[in-house]
N, CA, C and O of each residue as an XYZ file, in Angstrom:
744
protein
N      -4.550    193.828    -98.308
C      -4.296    193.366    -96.959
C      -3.054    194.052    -96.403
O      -2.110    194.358    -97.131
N      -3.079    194.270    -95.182
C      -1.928    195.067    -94.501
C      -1.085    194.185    -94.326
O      -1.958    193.331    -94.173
N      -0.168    193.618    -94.211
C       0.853    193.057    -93.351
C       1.687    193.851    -92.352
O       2.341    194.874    -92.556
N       1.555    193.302    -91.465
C       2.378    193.952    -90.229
C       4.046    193.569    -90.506
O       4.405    192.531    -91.061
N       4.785    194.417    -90.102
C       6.153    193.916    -90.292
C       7.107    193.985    -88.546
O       7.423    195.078    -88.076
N       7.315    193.141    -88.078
C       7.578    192.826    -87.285
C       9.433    192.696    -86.663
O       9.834    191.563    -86.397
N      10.165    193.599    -86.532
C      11.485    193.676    -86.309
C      12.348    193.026    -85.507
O      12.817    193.864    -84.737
N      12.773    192.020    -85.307
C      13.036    190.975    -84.420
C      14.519    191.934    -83.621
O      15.398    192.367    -84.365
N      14.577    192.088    -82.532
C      15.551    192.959    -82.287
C      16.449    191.868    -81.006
O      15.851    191.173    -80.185
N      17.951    191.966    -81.128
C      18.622    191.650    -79.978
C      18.165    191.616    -78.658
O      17.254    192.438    -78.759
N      18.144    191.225    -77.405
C      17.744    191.264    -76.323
C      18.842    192.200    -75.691
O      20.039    191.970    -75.868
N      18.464    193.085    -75.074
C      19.462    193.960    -74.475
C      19.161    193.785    -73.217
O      18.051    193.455    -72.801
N      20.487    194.078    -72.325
C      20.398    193.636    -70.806
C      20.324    192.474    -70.605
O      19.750    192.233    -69.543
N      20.780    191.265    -71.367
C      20.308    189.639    -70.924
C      21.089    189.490    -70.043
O      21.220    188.348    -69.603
N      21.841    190.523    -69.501
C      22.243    189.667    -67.949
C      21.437    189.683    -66.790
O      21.385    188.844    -65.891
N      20.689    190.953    -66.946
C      19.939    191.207    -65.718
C      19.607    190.008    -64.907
O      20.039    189.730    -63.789
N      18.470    189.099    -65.909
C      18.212    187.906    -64.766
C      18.661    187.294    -64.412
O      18.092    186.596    -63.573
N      20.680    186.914    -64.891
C      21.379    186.172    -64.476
C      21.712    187.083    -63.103
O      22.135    186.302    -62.250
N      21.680    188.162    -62.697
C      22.367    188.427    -61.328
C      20.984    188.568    -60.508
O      20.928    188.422    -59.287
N      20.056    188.821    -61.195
C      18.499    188.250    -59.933
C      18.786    186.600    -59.847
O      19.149    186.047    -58.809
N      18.630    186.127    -60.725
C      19.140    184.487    -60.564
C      20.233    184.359    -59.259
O      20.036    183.756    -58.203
N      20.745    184.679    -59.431
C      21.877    184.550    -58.033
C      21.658    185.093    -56.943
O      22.094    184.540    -55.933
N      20.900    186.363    -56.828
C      20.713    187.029    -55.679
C      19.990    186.192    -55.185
O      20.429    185.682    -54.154
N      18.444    185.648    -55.751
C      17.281    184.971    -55.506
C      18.007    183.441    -54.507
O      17.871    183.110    -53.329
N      18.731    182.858    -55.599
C      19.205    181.498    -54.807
C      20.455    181.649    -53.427
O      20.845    180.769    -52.660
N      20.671    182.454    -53.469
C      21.580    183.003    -52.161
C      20.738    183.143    -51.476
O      20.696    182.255    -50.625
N      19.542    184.278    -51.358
C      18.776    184.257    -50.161
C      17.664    183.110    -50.274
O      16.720    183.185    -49.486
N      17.693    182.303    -50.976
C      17.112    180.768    -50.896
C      17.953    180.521    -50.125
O      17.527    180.753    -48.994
N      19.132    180.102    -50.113
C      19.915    179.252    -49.347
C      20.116    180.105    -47.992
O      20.121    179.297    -47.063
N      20.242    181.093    -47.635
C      20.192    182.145    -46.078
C      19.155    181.746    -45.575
O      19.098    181.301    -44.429
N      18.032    181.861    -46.475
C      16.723    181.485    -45.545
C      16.799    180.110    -45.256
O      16.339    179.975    -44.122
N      17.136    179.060    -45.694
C      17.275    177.617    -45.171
C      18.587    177.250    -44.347
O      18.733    176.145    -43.822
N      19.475    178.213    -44.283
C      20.377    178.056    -43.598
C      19.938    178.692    -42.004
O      20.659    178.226    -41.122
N      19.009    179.551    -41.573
C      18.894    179.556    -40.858
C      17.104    180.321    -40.704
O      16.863    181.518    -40.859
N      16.202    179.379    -40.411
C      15.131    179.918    -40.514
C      14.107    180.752    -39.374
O      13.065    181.357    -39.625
N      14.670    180.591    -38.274
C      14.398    181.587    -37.520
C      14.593    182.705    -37.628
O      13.732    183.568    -37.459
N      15.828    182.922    -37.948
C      16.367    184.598    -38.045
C      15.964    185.041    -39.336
O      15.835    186.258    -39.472
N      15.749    184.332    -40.274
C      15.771    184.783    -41.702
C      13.704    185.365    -41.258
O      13.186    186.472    -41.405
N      13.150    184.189    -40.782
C      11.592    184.494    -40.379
C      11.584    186.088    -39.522
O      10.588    186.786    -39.715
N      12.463    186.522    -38.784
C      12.395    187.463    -37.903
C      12.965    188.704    -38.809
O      12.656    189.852    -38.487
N      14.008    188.398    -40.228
C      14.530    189.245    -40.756
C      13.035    189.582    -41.994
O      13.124    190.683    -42.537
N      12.450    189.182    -42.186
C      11.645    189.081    -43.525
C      10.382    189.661    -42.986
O       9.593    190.273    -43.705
N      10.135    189.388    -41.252
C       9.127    190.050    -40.820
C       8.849    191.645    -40.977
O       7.930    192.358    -41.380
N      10.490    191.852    -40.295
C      11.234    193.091    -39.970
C      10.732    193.891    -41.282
O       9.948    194.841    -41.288
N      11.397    193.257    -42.447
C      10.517    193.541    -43.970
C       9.968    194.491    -44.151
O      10.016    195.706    -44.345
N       9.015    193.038    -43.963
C       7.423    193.520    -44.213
C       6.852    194.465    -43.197
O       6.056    195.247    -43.717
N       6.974    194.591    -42.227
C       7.218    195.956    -41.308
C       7.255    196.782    -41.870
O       6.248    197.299    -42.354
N       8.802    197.356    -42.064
C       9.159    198.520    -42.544
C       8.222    198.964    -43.787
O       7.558    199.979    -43.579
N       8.052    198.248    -45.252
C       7.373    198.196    -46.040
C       5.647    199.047    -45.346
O       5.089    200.128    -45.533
N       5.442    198.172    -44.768
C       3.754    198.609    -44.476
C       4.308    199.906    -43.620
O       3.660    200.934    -43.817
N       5.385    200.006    -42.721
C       5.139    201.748    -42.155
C       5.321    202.698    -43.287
O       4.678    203.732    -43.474
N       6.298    202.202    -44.031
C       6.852    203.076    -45.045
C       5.245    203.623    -46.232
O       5.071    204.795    -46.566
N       4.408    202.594    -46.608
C       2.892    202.852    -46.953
C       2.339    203.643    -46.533
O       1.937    204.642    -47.130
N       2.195    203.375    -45.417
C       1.132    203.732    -43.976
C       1.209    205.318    -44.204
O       0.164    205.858    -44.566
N       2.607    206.295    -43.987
C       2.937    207.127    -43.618
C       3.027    207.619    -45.072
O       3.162    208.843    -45.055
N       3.010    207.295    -45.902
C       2.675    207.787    -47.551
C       1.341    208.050    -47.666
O       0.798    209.152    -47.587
N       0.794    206.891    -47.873
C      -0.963    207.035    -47.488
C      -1.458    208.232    -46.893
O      -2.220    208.980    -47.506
N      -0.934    208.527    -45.339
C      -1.577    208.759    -44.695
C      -1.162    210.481    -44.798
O      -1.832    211.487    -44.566
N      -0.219    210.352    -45.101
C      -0.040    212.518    -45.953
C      -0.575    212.070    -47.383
O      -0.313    212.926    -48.228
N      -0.974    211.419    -47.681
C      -1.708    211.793    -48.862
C      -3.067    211.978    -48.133
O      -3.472    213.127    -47.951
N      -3.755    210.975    -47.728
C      -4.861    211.312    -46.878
C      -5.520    212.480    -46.459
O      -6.680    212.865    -46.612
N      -4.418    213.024    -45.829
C      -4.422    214.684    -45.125
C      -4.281    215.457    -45.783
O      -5.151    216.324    -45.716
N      -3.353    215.642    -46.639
C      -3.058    216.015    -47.684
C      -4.533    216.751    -48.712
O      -4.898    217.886    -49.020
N      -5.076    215.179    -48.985
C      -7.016    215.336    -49.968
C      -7.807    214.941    -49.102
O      -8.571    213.977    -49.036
N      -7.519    215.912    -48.325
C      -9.000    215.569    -47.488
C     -10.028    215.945    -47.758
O     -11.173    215.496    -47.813
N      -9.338    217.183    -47.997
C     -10.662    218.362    -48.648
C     -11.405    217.684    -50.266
O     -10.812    217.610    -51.342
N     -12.374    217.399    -50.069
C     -13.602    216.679    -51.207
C     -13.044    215.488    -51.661
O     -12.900    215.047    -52.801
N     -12.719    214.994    -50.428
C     -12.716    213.111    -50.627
C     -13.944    212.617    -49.894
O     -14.179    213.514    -49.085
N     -14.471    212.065    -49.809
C     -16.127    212.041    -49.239
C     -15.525    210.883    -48.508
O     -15.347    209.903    -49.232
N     -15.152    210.740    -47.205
C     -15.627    209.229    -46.655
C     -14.155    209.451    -46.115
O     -13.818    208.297    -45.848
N     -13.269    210.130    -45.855
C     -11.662    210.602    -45.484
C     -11.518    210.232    -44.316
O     -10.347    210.388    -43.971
N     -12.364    209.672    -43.267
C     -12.170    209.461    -42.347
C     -11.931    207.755    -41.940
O     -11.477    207.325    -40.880
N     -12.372    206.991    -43.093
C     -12.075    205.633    -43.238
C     -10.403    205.132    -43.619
O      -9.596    204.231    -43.390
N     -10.542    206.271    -44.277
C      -8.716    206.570    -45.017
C      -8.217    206.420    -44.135
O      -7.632    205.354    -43.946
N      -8.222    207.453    -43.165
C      -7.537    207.919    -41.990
C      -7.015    207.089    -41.475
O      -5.801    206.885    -41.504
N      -8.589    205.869    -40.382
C      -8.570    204.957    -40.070
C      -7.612    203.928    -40.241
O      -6.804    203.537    -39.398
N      -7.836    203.338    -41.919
C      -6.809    202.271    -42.279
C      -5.573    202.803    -42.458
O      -4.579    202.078    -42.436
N      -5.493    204.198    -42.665
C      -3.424    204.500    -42.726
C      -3.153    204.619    -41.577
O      -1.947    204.868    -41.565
N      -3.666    204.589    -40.182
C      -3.256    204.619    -38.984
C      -3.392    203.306    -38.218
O      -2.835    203.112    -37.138
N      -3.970    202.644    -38.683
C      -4.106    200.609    -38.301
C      -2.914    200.347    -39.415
O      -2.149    199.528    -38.904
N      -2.521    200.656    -40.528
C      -1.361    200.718    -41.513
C      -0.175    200.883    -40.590
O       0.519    199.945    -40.198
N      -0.001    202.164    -40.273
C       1.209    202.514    -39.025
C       1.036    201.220    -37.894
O       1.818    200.274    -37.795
N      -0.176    201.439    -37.090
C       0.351    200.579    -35.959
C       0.731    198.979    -36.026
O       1.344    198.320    -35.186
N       0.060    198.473    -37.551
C       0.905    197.229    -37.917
C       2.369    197.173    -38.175
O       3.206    196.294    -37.973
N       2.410    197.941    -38.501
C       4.053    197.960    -39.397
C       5.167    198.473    -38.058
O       6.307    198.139    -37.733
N       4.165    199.437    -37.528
C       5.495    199.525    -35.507
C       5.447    198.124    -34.637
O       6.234    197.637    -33.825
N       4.272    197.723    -35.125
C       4.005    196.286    -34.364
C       4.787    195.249    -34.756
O       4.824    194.356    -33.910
N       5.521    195.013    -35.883
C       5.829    194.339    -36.704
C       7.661    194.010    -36.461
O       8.472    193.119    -36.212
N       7.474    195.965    -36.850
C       9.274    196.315    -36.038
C       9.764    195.745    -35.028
O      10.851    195.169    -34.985
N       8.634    195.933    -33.763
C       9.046    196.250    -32.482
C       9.035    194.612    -31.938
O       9.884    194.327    -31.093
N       8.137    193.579    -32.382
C       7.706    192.601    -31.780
C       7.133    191.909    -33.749
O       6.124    192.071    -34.436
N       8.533    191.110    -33.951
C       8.295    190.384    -35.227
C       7.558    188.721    -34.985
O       7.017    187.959    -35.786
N       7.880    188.591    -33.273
C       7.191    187.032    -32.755
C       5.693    187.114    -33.021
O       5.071    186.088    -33.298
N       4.859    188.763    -32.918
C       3.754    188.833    -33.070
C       2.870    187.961    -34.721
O       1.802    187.425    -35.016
N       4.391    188.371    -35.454
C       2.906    187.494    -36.715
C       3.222    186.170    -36.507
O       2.310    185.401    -36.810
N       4.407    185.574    -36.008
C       4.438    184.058    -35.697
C       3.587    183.411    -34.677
O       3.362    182.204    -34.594
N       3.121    184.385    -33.880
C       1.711    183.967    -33.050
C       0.649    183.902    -33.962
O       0.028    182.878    -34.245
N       0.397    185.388    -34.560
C      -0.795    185.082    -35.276
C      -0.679    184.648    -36.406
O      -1.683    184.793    -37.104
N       0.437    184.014    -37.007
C       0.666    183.022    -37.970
C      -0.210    181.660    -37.556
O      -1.188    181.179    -38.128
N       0.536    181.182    -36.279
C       0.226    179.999    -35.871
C      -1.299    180.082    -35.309
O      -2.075    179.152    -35.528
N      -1.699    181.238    -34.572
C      -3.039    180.686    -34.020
C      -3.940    180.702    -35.661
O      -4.193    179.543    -35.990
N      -4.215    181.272    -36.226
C      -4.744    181.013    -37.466
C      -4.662    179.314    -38.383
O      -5.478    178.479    -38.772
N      -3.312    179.474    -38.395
C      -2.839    177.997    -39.442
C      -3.667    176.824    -38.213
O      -4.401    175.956    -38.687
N      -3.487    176.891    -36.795
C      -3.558    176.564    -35.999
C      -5.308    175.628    -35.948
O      -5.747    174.478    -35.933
N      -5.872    177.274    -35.935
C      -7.610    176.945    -35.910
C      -8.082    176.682    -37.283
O      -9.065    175.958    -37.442
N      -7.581    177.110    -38.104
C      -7.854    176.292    -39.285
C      -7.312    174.980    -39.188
O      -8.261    174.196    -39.140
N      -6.487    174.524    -39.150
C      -6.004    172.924    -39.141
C      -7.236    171.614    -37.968
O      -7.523    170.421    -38.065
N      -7.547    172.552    -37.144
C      -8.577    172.155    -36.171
C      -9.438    171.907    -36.743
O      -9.717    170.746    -37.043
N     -10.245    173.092    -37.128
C     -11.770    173.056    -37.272
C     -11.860    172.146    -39.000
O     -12.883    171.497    -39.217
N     -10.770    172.186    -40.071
C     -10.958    171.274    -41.042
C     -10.736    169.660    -40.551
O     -11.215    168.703    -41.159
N      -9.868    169.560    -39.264
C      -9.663    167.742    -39.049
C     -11.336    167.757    -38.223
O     -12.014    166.837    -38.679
N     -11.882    168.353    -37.449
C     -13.227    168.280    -37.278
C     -14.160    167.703    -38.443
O     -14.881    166.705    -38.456
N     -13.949    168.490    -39.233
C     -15.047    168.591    -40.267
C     -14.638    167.439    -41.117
O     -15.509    166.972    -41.851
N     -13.442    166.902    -41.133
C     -13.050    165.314    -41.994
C     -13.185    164.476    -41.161
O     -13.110    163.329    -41.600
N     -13.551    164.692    -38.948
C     -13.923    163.571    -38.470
C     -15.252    163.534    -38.753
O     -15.829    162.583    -38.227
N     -15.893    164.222    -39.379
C     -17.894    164.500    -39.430
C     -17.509    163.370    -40.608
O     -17.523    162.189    -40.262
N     -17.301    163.573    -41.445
C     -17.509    163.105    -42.311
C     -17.070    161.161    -42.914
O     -17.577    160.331    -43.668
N     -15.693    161.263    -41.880
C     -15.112    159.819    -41.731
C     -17.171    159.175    -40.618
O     -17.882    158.268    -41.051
N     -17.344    159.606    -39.947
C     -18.311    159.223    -39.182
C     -19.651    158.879    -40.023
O     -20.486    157.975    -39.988
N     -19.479    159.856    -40.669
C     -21.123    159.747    -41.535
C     -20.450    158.399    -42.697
O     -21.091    157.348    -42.670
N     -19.628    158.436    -43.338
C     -19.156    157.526    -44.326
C     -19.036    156.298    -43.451
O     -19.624    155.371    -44.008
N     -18.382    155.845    -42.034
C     -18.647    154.589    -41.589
C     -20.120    153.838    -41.416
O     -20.513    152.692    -41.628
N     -20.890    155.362    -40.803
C     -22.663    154.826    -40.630
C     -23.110    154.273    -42.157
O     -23.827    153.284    -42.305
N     -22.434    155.274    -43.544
C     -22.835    154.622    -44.480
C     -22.427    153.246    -44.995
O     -23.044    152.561    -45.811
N     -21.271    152.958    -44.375
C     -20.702    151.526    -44.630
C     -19.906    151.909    -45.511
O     -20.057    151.189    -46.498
N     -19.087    152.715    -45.683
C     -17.721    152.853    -46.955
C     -16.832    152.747    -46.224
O     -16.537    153.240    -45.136
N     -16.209    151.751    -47.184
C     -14.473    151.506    -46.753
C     -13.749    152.253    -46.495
O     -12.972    152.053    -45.562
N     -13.725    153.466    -47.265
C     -12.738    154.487    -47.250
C     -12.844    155.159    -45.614
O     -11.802    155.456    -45.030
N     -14.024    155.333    -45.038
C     -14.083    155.823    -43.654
C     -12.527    155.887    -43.156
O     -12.011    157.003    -43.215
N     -12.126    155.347    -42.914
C     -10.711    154.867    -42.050
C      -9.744    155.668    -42.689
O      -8.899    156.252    -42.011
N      -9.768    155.754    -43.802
C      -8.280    156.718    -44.426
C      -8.958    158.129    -43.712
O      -8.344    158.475    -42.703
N      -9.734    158.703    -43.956
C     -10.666    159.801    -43.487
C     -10.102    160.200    -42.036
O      -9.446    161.169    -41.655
N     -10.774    158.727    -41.176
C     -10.324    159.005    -39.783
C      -9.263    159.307    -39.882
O      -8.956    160.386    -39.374
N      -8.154    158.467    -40.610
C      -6.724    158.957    -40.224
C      -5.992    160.202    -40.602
O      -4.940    160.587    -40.093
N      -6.712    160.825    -41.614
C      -6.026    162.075    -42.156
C      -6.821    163.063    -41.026
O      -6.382    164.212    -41.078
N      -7.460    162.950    -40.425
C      -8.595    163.729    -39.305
C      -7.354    163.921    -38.192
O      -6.826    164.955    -37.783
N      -7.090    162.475    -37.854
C      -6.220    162.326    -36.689
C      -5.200    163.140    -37.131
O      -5.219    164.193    -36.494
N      -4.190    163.097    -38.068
C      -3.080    163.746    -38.783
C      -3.034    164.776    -38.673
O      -1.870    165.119    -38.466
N      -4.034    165.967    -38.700
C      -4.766    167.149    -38.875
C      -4.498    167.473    -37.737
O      -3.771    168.336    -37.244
N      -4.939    166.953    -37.474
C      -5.083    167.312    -35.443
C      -3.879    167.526    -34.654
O      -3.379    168.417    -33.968
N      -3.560    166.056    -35.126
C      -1.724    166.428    -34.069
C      -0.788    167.321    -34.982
O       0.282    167.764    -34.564
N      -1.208    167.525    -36.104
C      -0.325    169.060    -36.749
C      -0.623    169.867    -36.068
O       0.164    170.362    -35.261
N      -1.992    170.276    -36.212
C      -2.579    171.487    -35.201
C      -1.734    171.995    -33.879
O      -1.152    172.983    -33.432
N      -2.133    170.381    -33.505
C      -1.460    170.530    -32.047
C      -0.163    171.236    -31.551
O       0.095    172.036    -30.651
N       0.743    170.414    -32.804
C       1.952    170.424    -33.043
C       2.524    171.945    -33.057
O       3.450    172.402    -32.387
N       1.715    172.585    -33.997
C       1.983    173.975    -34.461
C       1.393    175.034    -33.753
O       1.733    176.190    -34.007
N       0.264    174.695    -32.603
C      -0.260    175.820    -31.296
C       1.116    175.354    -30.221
O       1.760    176.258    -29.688
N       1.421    174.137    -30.012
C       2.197    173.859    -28.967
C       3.514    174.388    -29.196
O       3.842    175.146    -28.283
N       4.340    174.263    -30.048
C       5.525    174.637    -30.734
C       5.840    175.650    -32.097
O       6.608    175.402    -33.027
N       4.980    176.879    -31.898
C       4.823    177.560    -33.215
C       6.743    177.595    -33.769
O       6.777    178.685    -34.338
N       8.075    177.054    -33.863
C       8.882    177.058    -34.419
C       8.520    175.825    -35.392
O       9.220    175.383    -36.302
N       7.555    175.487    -35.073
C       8.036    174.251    -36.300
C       7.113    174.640    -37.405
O       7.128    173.859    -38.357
N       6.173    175.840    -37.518
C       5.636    176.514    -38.319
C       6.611    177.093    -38.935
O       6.749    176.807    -40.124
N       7.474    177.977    -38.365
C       8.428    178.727    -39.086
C       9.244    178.168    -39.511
O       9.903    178.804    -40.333
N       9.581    177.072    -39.305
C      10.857    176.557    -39.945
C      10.589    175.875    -41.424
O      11.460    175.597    -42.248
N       8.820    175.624    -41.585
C       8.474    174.869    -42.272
C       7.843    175.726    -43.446
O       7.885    175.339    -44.613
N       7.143    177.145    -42.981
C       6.946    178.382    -44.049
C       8.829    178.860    -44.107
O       9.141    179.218    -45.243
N       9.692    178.889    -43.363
C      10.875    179.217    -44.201
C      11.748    178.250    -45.401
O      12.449    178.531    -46.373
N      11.233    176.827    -44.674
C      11.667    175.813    -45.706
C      11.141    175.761    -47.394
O      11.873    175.386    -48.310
N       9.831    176.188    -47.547
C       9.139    176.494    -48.396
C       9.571    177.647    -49.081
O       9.660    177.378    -50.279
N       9.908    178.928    -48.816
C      10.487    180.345    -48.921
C      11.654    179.788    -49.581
O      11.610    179.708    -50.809
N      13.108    179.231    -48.717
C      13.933    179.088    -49.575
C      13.800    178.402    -50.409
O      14.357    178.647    -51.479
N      13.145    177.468    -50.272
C      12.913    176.602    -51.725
C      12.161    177.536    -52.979
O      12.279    177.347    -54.190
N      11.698    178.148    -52.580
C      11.068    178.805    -54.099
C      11.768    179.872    -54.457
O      11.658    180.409    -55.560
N      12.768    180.362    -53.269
C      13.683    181.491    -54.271
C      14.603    180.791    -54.919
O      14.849    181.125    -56.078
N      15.313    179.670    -54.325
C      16.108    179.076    -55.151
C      15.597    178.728    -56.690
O      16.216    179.084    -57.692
N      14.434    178.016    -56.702
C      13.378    177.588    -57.861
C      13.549    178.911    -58.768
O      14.190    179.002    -59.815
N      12.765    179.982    -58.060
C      13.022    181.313    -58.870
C      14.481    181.617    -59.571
O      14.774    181.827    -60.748
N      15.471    181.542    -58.083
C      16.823    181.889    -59.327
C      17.274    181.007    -60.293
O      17.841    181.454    -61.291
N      17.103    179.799    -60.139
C      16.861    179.322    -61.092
C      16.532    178.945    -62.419
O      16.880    178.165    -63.305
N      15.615    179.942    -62.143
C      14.900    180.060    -63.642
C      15.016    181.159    -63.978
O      14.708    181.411    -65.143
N      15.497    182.240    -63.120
C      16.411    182.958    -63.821
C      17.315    182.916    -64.742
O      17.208    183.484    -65.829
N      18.587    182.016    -64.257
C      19.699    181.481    -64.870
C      19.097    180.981    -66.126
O      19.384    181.657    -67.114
N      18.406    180.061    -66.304
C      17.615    179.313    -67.262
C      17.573    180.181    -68.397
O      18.250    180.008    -69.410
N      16.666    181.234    -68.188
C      15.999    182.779    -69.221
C      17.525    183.204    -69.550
O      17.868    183.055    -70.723
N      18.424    183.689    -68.692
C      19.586    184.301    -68.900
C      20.326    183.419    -69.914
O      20.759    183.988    -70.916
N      20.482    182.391    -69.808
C      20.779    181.570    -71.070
C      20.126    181.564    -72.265
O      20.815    181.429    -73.276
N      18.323    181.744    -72.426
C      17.991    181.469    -73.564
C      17.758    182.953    -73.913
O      16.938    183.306    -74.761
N      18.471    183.732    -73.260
C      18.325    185.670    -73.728
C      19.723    185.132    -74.590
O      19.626    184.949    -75.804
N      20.931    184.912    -73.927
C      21.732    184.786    -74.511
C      21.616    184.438    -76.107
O      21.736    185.061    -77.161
N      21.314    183.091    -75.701
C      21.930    182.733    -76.908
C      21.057    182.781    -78.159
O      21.299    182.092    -79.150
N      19.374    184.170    -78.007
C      19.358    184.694    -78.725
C      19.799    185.786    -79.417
O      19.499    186.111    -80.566
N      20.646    186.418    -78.526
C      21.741    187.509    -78.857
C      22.473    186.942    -79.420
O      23.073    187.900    -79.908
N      23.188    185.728    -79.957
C      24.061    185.194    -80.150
C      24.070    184.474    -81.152
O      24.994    183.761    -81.544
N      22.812    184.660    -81.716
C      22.442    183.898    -82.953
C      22.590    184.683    -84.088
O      22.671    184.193    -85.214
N      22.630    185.896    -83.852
C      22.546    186.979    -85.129
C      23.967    187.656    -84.942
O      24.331    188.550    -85.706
């Protein structure tokens, strides 16, 4: 029988995740300290990111054109690539519109589909009908809430954001401790 022999080695670099740990919960706390701007800074982002693609892609594209069969679909999406990512730059309110009309018509058309169903469950005679209706109703004036006032979308996807980078650095710190103090055992 073989036995494998297995070398248990020091952890090298165990600080690393202690200074992602910190970076992470700092911009946890920026983004909840102010979530408009942090929403308009993160857009900005993701912008740059997708032009920065777009314009990679798209000299590669040109680049193999020659016996790529279908190069003109390429084309297509690295140039809808660009005009998202200038769109993005130029006008970051744009995905908070189409943030909200989306979250928006979805929140609609599902409190619809839980009033179908509160309706059919009263004709059947179940009790529960009524919690139904009311999470229907609930649904609805979110909806409402979030086509009428798309800031309270953003404040509520940024509330979420900082909370999970913090969570993340967090558990950074966490790892950075148990790197440690396996370095620290030998």
């Amino acid at each position: 029988m073989n036995q494998e022999v297995t070398e248990i080695r020091k952890p090298q670099y165990w600080w690393m995740p202690l200074l992602f740990g910190v970076a992470f919960i700092l911009i946890g706390f920026w983004i909840l300290r102010s979530p408009e701007e942090s929403f308009e800074k993160i857009t900005k982002f993701i912008g740059i990111i997708i032009l920065i693609s777009g314009t990679i892609q798209l000299f590669f594209t040109i680049k193999n054109r020659r016996g790529t069969p279908g190069w003109g679909f390429q084309l297509a999406g690295d140039l809808f690539d660009l005009a998202v990512g200038t769109a993005l730059l130029v006008n970051p309110s744009l995905l908070l519109k189409l943030i909200t009309l989306f979250v928006g018509i979805w929140l609609i058309v599902n409190s619809i589909s839980i009033f179908m169903k509160a309706a059919e469950a009263r004709k059947d005679e179940k009790r529960f009908w009524m919690w139904e209706f009311a999470l229907a109703v609930f649904l609805m004036l979110l909806a409402v809430a979030f086509l009428w006032h798309p800031m309270l979308l953003v404040i509520s996807i940024a509330v979420w954001t900082g909370l999970a980078f913090i969570i993340l650095g967090l558990f950074r710190i966490v790892l950075t401790l148990r790197l440690r103090s396996l370095r620290n055992k030998e």
